[in-house]
C-alpha positions, 0 to 999 in steps of 0.5 A: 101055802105061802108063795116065794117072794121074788123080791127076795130071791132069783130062782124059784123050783116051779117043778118042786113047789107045793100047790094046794088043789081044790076040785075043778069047776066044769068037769066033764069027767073024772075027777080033776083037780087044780091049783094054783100058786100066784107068784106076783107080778113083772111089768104089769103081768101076773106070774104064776104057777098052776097045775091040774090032775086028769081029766076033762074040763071045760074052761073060759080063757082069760089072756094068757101064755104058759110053758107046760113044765111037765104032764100030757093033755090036749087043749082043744078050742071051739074052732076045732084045732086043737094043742097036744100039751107036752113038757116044752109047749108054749101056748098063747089063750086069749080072753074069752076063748072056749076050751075043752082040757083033757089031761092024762097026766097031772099037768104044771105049767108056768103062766104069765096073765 
């Protein structure tokens, strides 16, 4: 699939746009799967949106913040804490964090890395 250009356009349905999935790495249960639609860049950071089906996975964070645009899961950090995720949330991961996903609903989420 090709990603809208941004150049070309001012608005982009992130709730609506088609991301093709592959399997997750690092599965801890189920059978979860994700995808990702890059949608270039802004200053300098990467835009795009990503999205996974439930389950668990454990992940290694690259610097990031994100939006959930739509599902439910928690994020839960090595320190304890956890996030529950929730159309609305904005959360901020940064490089080299260990984290363990569990997703109950397909989640979709707008990032800039």
């Amino acid at each position: 699939m090709t990603a809208p250009d941004l150049s070309a356009t001012r608005v982009v349905d992130a709730a609506a746009l088609a991301v093709p999935h592959e399997p997750a790495d690092d599965v801890v249960s189920g059978t979860p799967s994700v995808g990702v639609v890059e949608l270039g860049g802004f200053r300098g950071v990467e835009l795009g949106v990503w999205e996974i089906t439930p389950g668990v996975v454990r992940d290694v964070e690259a610097d990031e913040v994100f939006v959930v645009l739509e599902g439910h899961g928690t994020v839960r950090f090595e320190d304890g804490s956890e996030v529950a995720l929730a159309p609305g949330v904005i959360v901020r991961l940064h490089q080299g964090e260990r984290t363990e996903w569990t997703i109950r609903t397909r989640l979709r989420k707008v990032y800039l890395a």
